[in-house]
PAZAPA-4460 file (N, C-alpha, C; in steps of 0.05 Angstrom, whole numbers, plus 32768, in hexadecimal, padded with zeros to 4 digits):
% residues 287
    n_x    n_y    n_z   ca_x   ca_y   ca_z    c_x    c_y    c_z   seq   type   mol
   8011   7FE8   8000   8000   8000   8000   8011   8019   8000     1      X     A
   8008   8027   7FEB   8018   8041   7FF3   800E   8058   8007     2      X     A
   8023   805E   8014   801F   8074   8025   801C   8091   8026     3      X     A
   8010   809F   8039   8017   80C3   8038   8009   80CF   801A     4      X     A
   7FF8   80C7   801C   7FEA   80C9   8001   7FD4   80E9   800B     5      X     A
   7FCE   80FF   7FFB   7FBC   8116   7FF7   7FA1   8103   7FF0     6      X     A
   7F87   8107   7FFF   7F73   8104   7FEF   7F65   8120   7FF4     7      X     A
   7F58   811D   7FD9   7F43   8130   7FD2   7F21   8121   7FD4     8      X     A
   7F15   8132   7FDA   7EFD   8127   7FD7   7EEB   8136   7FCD     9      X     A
   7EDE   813D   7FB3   7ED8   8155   7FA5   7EBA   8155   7FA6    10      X     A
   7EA9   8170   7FAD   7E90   816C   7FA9   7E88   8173   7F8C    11      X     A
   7E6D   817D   7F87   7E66   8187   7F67   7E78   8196   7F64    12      X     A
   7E73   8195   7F4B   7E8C   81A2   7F3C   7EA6   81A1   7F32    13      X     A
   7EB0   818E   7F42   7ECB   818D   7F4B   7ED8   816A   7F44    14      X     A
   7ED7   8169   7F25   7EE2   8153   7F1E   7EF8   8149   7F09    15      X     A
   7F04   8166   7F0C   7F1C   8169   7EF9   7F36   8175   7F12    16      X     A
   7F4F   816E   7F0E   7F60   8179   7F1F   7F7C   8186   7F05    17      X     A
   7F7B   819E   7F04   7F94   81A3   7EF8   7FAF   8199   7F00    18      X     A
   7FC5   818C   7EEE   7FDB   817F   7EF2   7FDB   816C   7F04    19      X     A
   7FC2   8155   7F07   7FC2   8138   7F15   7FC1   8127   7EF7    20      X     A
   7FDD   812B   7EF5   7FEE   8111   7EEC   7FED   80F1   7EF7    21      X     A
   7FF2   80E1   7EDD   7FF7   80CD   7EDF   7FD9   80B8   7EF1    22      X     A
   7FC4   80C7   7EE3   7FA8   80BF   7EF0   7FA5   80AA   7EE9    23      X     A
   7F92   8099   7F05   7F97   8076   7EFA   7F7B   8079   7F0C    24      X     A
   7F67   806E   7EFF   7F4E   8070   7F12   7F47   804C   7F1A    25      X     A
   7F4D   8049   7F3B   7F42   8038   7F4A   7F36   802A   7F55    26      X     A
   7F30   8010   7F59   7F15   8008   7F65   7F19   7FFA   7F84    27      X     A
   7F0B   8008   7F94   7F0E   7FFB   7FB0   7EFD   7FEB   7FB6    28      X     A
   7F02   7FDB   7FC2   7EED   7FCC   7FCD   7EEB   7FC6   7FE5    29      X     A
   7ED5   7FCE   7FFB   7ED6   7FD5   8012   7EC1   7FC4   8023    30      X     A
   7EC8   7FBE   8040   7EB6   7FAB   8052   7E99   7FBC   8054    31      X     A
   7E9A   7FD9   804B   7E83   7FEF   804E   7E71   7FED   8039    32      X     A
   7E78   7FE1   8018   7E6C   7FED   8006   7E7B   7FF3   7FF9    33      X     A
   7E72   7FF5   7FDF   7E81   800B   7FD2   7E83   802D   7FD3    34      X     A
   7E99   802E   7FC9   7E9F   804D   7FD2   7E83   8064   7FBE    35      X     A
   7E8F   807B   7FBF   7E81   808F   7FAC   7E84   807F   7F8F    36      X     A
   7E90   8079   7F8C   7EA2   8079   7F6B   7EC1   806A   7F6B    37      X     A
   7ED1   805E   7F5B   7EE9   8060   7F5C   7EF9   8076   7F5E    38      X     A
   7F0F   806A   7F69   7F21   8084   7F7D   7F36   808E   7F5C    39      X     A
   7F39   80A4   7F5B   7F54   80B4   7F4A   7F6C   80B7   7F4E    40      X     A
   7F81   809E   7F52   7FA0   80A8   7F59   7FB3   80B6   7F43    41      X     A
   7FBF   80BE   7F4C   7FD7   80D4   7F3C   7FE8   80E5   7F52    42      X     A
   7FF6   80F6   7F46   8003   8108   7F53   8001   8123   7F41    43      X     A
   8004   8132   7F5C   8007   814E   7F58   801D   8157   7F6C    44      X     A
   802B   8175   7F59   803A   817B   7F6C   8053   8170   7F6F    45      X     A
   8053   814E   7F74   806C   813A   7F7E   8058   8135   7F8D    46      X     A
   8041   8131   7F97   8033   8121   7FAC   8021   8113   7FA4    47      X     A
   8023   80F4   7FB3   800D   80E6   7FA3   7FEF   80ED   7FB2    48      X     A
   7FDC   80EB   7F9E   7FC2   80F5   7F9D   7FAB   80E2   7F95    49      X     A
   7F93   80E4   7FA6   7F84   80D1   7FA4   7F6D   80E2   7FA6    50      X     A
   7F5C   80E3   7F8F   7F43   80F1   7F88   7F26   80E3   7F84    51      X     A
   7F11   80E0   7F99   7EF3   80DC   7F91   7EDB   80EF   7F8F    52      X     A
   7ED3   80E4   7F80   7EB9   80F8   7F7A   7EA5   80F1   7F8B    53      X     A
   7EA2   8105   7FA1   7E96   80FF   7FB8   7E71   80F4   7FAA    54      X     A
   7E6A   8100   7F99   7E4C   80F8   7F91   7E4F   80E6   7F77    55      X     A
   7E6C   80D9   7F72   7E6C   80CA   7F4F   7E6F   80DD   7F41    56      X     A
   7E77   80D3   7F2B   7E80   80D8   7F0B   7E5B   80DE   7F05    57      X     A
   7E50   80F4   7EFD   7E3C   80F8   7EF2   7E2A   8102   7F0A    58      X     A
   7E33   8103   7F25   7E21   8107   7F40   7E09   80F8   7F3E    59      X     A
   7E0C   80DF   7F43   7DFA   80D3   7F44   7DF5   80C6   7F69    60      X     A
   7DFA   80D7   7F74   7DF4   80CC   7F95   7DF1   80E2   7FA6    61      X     A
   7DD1   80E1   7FB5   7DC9   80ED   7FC7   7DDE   80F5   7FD9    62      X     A
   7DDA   810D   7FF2   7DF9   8111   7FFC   7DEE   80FD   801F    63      X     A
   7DD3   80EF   801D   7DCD   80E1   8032   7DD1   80C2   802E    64      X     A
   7DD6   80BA   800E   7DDA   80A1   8008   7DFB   809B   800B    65      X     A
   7E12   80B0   8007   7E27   80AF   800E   7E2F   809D   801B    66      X     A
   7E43   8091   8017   7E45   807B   802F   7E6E   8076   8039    67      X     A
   7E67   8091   804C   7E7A   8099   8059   7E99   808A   805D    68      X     A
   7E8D   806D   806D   7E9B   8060   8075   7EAD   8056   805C    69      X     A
   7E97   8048   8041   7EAE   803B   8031   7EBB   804F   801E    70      X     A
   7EB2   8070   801F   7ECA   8080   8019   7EE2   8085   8025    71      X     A
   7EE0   808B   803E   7EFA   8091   8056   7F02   807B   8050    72      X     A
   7EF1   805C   8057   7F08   8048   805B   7F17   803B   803A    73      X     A
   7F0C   8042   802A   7F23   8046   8013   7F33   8056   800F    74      X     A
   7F2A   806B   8011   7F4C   8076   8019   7F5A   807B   802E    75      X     A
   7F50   806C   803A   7F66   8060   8056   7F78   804D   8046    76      X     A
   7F67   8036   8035   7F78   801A   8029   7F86   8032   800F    77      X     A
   7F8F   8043   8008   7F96   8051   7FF2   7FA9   805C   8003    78      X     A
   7FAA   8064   8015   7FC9   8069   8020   7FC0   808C   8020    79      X     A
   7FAF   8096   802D   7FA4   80A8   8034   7FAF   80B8   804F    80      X     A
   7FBB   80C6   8050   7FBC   80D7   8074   7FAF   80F4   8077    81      X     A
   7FAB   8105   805A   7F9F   811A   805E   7F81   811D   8049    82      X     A
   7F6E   812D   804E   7F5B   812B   803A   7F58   8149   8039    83      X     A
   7F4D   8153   8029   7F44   816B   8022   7F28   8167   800C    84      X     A
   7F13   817C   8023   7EF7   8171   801A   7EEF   818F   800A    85      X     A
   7EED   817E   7FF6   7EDB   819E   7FE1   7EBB   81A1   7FE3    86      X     A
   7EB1   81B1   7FE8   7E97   81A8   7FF6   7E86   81C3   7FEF    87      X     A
   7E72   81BF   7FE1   7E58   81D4   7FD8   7E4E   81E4   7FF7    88      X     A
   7E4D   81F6   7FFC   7E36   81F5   8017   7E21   820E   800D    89      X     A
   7E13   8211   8024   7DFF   822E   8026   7E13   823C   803A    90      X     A
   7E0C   825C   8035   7E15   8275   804A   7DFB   827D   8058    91      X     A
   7DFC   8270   8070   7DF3   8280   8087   7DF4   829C   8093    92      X     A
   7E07   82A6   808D   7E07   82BC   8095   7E17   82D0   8079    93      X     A
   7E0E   82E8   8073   7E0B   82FF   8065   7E2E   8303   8055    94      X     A
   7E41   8304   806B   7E53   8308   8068   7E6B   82E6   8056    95      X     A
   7E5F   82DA   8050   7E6E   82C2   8040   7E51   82C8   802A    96      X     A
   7E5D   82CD   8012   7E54   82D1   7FFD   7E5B   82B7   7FE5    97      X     A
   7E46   82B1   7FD4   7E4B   82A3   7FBE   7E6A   82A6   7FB8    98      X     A
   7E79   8292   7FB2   7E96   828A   7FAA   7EA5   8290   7FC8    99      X     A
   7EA2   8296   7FD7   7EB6   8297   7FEE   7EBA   8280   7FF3   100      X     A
   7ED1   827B   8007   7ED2   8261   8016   7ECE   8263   8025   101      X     A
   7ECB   8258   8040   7ED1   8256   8052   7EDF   823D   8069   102      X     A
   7EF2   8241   806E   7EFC   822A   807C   7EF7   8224   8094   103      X     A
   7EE3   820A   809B   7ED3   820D   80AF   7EE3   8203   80BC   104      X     A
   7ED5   81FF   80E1   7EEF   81EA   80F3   7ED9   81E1   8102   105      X     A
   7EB8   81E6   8102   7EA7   81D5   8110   7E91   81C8   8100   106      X     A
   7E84   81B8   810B   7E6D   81A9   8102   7E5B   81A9   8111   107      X     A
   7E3D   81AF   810C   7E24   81A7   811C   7E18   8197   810D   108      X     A
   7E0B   8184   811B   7E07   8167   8110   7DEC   8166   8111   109      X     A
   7DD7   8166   80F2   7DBB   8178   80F4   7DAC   8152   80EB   110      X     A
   7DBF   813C   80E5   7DBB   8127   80CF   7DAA   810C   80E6   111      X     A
   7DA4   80FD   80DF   7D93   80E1   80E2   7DAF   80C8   80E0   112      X     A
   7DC9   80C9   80DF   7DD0   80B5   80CD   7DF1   80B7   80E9   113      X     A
   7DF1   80B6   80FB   7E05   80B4   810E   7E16   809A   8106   114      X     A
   7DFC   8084   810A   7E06   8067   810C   7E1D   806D   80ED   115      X     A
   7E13   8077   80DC   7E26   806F   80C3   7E3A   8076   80BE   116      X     A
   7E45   808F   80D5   7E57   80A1   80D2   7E6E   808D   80F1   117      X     A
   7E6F   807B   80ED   7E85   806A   80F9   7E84   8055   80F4   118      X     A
   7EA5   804D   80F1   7EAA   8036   80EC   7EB6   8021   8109   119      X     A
   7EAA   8029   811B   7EA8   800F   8127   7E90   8009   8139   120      X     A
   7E85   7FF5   8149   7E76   7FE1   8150   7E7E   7FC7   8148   121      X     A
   7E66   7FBA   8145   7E70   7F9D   813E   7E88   7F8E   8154   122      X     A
   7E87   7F92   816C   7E9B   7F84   8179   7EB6   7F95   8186   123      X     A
   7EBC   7FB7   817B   7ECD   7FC1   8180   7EC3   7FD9   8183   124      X     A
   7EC2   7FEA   81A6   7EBD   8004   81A7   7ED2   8019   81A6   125      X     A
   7ECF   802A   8195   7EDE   804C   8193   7ECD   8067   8197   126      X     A
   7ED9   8074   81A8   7ED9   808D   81AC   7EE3   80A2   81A7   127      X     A
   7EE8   80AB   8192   7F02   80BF   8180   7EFD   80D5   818B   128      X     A
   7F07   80E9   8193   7F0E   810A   819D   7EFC   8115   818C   129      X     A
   7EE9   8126   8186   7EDA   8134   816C   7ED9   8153   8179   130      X     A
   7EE6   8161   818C   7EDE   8176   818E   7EE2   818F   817E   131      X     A
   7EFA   8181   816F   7F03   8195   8150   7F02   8182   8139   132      X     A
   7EEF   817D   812D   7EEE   816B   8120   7EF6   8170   8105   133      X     A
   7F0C   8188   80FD   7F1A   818D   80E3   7F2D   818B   80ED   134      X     A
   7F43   8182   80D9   7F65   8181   80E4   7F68   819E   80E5   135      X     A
   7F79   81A7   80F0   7F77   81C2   80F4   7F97   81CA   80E6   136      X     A
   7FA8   81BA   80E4   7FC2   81BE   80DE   7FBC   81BD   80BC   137      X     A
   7FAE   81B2   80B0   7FA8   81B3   8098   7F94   81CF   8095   138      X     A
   7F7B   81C2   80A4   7F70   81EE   809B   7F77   81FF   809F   139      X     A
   7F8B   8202   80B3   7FA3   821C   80AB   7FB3   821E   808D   140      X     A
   7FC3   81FE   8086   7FCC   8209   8068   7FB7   8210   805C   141      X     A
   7F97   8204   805E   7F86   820F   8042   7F88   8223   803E   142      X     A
   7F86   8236   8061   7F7A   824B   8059   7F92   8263   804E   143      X     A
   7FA4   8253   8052   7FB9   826D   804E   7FBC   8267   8031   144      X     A
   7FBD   8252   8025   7FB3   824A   8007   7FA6   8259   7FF9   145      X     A
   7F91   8259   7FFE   7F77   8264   7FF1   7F7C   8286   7FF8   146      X     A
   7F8B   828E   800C   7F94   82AC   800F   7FA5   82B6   7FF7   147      X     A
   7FB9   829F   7FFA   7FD2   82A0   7FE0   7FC7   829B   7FC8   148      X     A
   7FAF   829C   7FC6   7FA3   8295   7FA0   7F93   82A8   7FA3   149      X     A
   7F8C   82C0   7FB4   7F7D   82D1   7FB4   7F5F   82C9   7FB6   150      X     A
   7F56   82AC   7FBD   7F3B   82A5   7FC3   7F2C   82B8   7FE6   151      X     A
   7F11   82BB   7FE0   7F05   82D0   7FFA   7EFF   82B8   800C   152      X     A
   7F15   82A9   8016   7F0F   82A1   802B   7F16   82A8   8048   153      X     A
   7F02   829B   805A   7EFA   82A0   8075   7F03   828F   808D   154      X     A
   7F0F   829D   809E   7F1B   828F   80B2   7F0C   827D   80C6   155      X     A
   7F03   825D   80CA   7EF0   825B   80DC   7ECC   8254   80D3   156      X     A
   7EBC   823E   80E4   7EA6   8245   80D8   7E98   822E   80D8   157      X     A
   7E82   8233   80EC   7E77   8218   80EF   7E65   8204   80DA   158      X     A
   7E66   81F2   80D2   7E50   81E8   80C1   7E3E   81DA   80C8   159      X     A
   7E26   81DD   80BB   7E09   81CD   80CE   7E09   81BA   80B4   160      X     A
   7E05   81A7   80BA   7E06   818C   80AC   7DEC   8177   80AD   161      X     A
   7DE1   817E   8099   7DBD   8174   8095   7DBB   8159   8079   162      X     A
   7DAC   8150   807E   7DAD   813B   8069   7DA8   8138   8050   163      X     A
   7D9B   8156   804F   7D89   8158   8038   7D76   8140   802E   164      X     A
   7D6D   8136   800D   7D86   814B   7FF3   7D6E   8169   7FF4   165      X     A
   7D61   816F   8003   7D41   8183   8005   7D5F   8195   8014   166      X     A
   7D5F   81B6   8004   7D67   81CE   8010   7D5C   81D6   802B   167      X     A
   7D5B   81E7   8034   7D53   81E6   8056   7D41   81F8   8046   168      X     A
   7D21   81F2   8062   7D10   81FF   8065   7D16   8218   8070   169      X     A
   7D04   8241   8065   7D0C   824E   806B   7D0E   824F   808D   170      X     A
   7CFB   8244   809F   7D00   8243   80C6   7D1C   8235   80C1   171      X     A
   7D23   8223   80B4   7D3B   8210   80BF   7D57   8227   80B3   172      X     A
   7D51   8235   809E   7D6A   824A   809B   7D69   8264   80AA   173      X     A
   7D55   826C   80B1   7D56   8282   80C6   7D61   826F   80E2   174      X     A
   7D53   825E   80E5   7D62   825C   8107   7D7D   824D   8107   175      X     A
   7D88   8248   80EE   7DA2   8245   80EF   7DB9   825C   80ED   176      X     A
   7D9F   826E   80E0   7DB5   8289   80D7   7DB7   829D   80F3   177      X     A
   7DA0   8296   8102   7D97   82AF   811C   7DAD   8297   812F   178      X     A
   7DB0   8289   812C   7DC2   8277   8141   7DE7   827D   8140   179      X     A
   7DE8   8288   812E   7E08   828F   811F   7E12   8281   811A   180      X     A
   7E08   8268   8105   7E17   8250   80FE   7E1D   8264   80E4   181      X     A
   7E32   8251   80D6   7E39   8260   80BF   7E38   8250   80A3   182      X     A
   7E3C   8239   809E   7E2B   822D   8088   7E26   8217   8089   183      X     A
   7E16   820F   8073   7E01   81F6   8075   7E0E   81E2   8061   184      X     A
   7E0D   81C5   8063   7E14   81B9   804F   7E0A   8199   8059   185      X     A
   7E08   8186   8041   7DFA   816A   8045   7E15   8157   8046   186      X     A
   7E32   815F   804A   7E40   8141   8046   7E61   8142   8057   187      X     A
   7E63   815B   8068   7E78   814C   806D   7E7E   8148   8084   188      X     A
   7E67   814B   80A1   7E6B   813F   80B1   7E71   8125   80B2   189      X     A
   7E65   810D   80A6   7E74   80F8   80AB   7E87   80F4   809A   190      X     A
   7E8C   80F7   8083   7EA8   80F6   8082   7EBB   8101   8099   191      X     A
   7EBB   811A   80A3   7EC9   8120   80BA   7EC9   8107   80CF   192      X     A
   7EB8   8104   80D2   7EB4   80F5   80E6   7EC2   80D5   80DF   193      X     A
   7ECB   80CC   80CB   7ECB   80B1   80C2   7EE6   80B9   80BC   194      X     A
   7EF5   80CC   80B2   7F0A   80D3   80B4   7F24   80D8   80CA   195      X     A
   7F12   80E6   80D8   7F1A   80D9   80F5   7F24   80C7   8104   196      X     A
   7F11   80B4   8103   7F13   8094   8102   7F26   8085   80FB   197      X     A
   7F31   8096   80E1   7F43   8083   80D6   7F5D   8095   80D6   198      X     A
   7F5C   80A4   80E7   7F85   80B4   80EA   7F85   80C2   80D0   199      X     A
   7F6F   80CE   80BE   7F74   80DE   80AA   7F71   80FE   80B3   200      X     A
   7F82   8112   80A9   7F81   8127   80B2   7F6E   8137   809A   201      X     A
   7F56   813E   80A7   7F48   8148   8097   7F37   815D   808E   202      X     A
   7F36   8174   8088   7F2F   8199   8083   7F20   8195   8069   203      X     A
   7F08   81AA   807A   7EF1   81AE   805A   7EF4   81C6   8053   204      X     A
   7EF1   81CB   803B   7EF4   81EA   802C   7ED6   81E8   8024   205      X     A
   7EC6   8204   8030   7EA8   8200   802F   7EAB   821D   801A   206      X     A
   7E98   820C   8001   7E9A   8222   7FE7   7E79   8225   7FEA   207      X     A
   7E76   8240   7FE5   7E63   8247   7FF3   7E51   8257   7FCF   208      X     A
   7E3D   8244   7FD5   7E29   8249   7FB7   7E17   8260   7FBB   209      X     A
   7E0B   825C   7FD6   7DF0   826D   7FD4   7DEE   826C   7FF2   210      X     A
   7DD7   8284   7FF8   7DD0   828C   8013   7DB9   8274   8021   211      X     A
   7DB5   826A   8017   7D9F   8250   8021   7D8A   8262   8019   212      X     A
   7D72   826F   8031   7D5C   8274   8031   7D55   828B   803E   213      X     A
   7D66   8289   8056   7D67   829B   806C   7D60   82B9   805B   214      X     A
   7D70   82C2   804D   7D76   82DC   8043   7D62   82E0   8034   215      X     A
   7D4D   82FA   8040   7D33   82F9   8030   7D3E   8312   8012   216      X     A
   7D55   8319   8015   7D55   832C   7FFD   7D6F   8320   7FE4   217      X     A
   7D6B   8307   7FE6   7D7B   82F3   7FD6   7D63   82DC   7FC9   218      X     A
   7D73   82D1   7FA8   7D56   82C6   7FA8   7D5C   82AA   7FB0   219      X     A
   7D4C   8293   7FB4   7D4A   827D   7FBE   7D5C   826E   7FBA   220      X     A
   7D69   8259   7FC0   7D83   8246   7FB3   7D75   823C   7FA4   221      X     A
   7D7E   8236   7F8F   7D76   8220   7F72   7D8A   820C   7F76   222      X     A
   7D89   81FE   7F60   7DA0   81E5   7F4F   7DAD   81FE   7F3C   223      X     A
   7D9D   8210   7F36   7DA5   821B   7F18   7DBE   822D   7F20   224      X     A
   7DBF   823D   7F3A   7DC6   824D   7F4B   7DE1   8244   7F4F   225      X     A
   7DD5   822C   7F64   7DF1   8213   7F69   7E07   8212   7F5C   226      X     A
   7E01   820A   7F40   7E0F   81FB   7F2D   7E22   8218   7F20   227      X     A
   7E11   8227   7F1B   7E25   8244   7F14   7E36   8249   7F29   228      X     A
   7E34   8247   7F49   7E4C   824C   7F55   7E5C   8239   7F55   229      X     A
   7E57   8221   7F4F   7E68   8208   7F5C   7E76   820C   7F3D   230      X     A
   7E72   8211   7F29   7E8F   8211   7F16   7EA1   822A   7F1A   231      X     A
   7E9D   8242   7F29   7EA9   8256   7F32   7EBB   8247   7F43   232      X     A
   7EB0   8243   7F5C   7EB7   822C   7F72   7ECF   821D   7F6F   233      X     A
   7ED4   820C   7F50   7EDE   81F6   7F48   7EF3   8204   7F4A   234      X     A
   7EF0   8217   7F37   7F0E   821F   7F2D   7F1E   8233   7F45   235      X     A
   7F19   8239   7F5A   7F20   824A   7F6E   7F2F   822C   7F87   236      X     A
   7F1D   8217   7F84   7F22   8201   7F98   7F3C   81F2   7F83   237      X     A
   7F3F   81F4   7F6D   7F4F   81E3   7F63   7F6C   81F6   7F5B   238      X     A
   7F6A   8212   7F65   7F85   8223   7F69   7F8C   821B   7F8F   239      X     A
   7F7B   821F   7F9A   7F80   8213   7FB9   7F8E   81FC   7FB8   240      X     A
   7F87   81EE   7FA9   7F8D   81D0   7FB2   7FAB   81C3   7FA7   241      X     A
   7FB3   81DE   7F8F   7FC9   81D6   7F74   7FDD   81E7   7F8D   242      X     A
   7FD3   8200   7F9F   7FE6   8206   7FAE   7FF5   81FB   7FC9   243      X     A
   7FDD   81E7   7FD8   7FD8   81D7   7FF3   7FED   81BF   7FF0   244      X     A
   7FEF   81B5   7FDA   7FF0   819B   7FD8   800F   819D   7FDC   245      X     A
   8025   81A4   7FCC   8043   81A4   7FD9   804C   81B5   7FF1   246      X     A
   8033   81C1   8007   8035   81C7   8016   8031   81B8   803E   247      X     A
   801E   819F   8028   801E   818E   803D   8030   8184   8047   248      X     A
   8037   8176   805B   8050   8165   8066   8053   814C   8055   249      X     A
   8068   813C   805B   8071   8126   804F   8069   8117   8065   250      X     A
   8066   8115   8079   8061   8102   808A   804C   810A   809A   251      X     A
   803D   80EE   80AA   801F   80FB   80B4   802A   80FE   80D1   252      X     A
   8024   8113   80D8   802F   8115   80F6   8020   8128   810C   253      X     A
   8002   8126   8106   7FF5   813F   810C   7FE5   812F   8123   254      X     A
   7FD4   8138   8133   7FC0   8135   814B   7FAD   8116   8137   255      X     A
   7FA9   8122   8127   7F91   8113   8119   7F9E   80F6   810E   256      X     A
   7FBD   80FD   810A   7FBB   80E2   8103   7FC1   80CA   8117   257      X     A
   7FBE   80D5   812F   7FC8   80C2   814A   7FA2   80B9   8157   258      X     A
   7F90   80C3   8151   7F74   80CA   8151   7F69   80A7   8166   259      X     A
   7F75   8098   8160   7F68   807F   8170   7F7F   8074   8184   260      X     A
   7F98   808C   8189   7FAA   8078   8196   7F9C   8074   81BC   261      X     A
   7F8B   8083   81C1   7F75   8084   81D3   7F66   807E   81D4   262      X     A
   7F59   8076   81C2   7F34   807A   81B8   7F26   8059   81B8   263      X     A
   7F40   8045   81B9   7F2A   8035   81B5   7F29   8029   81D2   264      X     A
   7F0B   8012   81DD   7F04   800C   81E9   7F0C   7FF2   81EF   265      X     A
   7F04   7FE8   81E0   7F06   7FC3   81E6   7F25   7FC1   81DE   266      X     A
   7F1D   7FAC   81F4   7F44   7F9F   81F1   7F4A   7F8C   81E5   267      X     A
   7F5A   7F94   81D4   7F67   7F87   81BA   7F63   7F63   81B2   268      X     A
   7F60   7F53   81CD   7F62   7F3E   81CF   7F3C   7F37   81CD   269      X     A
   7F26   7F4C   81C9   7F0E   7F42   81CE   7F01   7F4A   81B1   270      X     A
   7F1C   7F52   819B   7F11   7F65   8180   7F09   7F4F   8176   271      X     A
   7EED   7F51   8168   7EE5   7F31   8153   7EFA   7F34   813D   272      X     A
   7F01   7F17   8135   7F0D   7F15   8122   7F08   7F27   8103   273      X     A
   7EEB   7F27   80FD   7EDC   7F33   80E6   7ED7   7F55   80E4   274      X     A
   7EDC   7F5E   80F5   7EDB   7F76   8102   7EFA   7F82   80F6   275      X     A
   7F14   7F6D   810C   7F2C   7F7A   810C   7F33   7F73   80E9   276      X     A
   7F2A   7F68   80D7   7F32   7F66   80BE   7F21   7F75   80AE   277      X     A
   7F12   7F7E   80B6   7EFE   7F98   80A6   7F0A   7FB3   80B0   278      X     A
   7F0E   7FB5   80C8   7F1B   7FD4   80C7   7F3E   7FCF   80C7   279      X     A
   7F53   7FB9   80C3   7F61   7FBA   80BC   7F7B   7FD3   80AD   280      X     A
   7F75   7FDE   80A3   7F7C   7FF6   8097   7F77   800F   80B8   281      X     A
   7F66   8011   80C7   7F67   8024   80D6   7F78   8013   80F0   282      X     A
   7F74   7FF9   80F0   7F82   7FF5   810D   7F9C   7FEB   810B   283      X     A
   7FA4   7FE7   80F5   7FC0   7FDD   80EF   7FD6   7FE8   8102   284      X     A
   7FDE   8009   8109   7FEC   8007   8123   7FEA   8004   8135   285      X     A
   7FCC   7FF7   813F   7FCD   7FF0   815A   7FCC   7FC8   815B   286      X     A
   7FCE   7FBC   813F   7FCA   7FA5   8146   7FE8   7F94   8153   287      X     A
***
């Protein structure tokens, strides 16, 4: 397996990478399911790179049908230590305008789908740290990235995380907006969360389409709306990302990638056999 590997994980829009060379597209096969799609290796930069299209080649997957686990845990088996999540959201508040970023560092968790957003049970309990649930040593390079490409991004910034694929009702965007959350989006709490899990260091860049609802002197979010910012979006997230990438470390050495040297519960000698060979890839330094 190769190691120290960049993944990307791209929302709409976002299915071309300038100068990812030497593209060889993958198929994982996982104890979870299958992933989004096959995975995209290459390199950029001098770093090897591993790219999925978080909704498929053609977006053909709800962002509630997602299925968290057998994305993270493929690129865990891909030799994965950092991810960087490209991700559509709504602006909650006035001041993050269509095309900004913002680099969030919290999550409020608005979704029905907990159980799916971990990978263990079945015979083995974990409790992972979640009180900052973005690597933080990575959303610092973004943001100074996206500074150095001249993108309007924002320091900080909570995201409320709903299941959709239904836009929020106008009560549900006012009392998120009167609450001072700052944007809305359907997909990457559990990836955060499943990333985690597996010692990946992981920061979302929240590209921000539209005001949701809240804002009565804005007109309503569309698809039509969407889609015009998210190719703006693309090309602003894919100068971030051509700049981030030889800026990362060569070796994983951050808080996040040590993430279970505490966390787990059961002792090693009570792990089911079928269990310790399905998460394999995450427990390998502690077996």
């Amino acid at each position: 397996m190769n190691h120290h590997r960049i993944g990307i994980i791209g929302g709409t829009g976002l299915y071309n990478l300038e100068g990812f060379a030497g593209q060889t597209w993958v198929r994982v096969k996982t104890p979870f399911g299958p992933p989004s799609d096959d995975l995209l290796t290459g390199t950029m930069a001098g770093r090897e790179v591993v790219f999925l299209p978080r909704h498929g080649r053609g977006h053909r997957i709800l962002p509630s049908e997602l299925n968290h686990r057998a994305n993270l845990w493929a690129m865990k088996k891909l030799g994965v230590d950092w991810i960087i999540s490209v991700s559509a959201v709504g602006s909650l508040q006035a001041r993050y305008r269509p095309c900004d970023v913002v680099m969030i560092d919290q999550f409020l968790d608005r979704t029905k789908m907990s159980l799916e957003h971990t990978f263990f049970g079945r015979g083995i309990v974990a409790h992972v740290a979640l009180a900052d649930p973005i690597c933080e040593e990575l959303r610092r390079l973004l943001l100074r990235s996206a500074r150095a490409v001249k993108a309007r991004a924002h320091d900080r910034g909570t995201y409320v995380c709903i299941d959709g694929p239904a836009f929020s009702t106008r009560a549900e965007s006012l009392s998120n907006h009167r609450l001072g959350y700052d944007v809305i989006g359907m997909t990457n709490l559990g990836e955060a969360k499943c990333a985690r899990e597996a010692e990946i260091a992981y920061a979302t860049m929240a590209m921000v389409t539209d005001y949701d609802c809240w804002k009565a002197d804005e007109a309503h979010v569309t698809t039509e709306m969407v889609v015009e910012h998210l190719q703006r979006n693309a090309g602003t997230a894919r100068k971030i990302i051509a700049h981030v990438i030889p800026r990362i470390p060569a070796k994983p050495d951050w808080p996040c990638h040590h993430a279970l040297q505490n966390a787990i519960m059961t002792d090693k000698k009570l792990w089911p056999a079928t269990t310790r060979r399905q998460l394999a890839p995450l427990l390998s330094p502690y077996l």
